[in-house]
N, C-alpha and C positions, 0 to 999 in steps of 0.2 A: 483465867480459864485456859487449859492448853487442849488443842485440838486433835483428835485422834491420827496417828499418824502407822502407818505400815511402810518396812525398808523395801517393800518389793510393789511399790506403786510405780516406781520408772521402768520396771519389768511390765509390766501389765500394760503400760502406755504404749511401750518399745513393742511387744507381742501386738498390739490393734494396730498400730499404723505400718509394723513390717507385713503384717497378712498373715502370720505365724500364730493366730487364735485361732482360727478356722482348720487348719490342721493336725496332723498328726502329735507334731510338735509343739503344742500351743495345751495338750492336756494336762500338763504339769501345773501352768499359770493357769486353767482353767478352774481343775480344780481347790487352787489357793483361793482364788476369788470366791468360789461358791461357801471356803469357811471363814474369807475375813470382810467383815461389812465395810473398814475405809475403802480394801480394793474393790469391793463391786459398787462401790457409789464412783471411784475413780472409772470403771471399766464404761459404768451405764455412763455417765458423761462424756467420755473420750469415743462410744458409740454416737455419740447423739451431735458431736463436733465433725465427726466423717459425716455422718448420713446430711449435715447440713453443707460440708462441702461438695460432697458429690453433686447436691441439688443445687449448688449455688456453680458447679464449671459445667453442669446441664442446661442450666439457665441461661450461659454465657456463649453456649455453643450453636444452640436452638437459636436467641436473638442474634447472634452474626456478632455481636457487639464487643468488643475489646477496647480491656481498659488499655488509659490512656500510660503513656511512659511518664516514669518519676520524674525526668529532666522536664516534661511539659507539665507537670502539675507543681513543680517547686517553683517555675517559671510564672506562672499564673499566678500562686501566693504570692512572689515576689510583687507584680502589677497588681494587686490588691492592694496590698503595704500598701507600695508606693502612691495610688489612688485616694486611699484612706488618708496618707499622711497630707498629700496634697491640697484635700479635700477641708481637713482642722486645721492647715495654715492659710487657707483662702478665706475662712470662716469673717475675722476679723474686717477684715478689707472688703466682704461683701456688707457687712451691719454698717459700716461706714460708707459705701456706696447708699445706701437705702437710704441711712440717713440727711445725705446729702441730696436725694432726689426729695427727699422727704420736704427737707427745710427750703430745696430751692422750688417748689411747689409752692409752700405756704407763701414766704417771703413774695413768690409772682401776685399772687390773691389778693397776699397784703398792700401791696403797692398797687395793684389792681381797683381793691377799694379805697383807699387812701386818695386817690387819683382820679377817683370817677367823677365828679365834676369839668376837671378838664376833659377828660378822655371822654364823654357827651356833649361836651360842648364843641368837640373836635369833631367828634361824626354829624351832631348836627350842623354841622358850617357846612360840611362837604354831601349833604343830606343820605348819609344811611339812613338812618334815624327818621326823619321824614316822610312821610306817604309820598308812594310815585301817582303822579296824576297826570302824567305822559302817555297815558295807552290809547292807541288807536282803536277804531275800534274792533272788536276782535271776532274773526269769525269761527265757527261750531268746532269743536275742539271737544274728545273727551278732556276729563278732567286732570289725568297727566297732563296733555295735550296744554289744556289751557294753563297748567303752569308753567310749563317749559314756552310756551307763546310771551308771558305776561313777566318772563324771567329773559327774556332777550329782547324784548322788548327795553326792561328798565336798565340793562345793561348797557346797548347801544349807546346812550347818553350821557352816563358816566364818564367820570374822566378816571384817574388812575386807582380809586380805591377799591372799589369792586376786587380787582387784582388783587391787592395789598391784601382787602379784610379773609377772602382766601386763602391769602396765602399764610397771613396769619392762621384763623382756621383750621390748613392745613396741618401747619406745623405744632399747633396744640394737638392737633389728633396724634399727630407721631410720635409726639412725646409723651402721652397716655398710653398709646401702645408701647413706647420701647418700655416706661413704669411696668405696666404686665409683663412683659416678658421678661424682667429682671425678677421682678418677686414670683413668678410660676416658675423659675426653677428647681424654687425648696419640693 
């Protein structure tokens, strides 16, 4: 299929964007247009690409807003790339971090229960594990109140685990958190 074509369509474009339609000068291409259907489908388009510029450096004048220069937008794709590429070469080395917290979780669990015999026969020696029946006795306390009494209480008497099974404790909690904040990345 060949498409309709007229040799005086770069005439008609040339005549709209020089301003030379609207004038005196412009009645010649005027009237071409009015007898060839390519050039007035050319003319009505090449109106309708002004009228959309005008509204688009109106736009731009009204908002205050100007665009930004080529050197800083080729600048920015550049830091894209380079983020992106960054980002698929880190990929690997994150699935093997994960699965390294992964397996050194399980493997704690597994030796965790593998061990629990000892590991309760160990708190029982040193009585975690025990009821305290050391409390004085205790006076009127809300019910915060009366744990944090009945919790320094069993502590005082303690020798060093109290400490320890904290700090253990603690340091599982950390490393739960640091787990979430490695996988809430994605």
């Amino acid at each position: 299929m060949k498409l309709p074509h007229c040799d005086r369509e770069q005439d008609v474009v040339e005549a709209l964007r020089s301003g030379r339609w609207a004038t005196p000068w412009g009645e010649e291409i005027r009237q071409h247009v009015a007898a060839c259907a390519v050039c007035a489908e050319v003319a009505l388009v090449a109106q309708e690409f002004q009228r959309e510029e005008e509204l688009a450096k109106a736009e731009l004048e009204q908002s205050c807003a100007r665009l930004p220069s080529a050197g800083l937008i080729w600048w920015k794709a550049q830091l894209a790339a380079r983020r992106a590429a960054e980002q698929r070469a880190a990929e690997p080395i994150m699935l093997f971090a994960r699965a390294a917290y992964f397996l050194g979780a399980f493997t704690a669990l597994g030796l965790c229960v593998w061990q629990w015999p000892r590991i309760a026969d160990w708190l029982r020696s040193v009585q975690i594990l025990s009821p305290i029946s050391r409390f004085l006795p205790m006076p009127d306390y809300s019910s915060s109140g009366e744990l944090l009494y009945q919790f320094a209480q069993a502590w005082k008497d303690q020798t060093l685990t109290y400490p320890l099974a904290a700090s253990a404790a603690a340091f599982l909690a950390l490393m739960v958190f640091a787990a979430y904040v490695v996988w809430r990345e994605d």
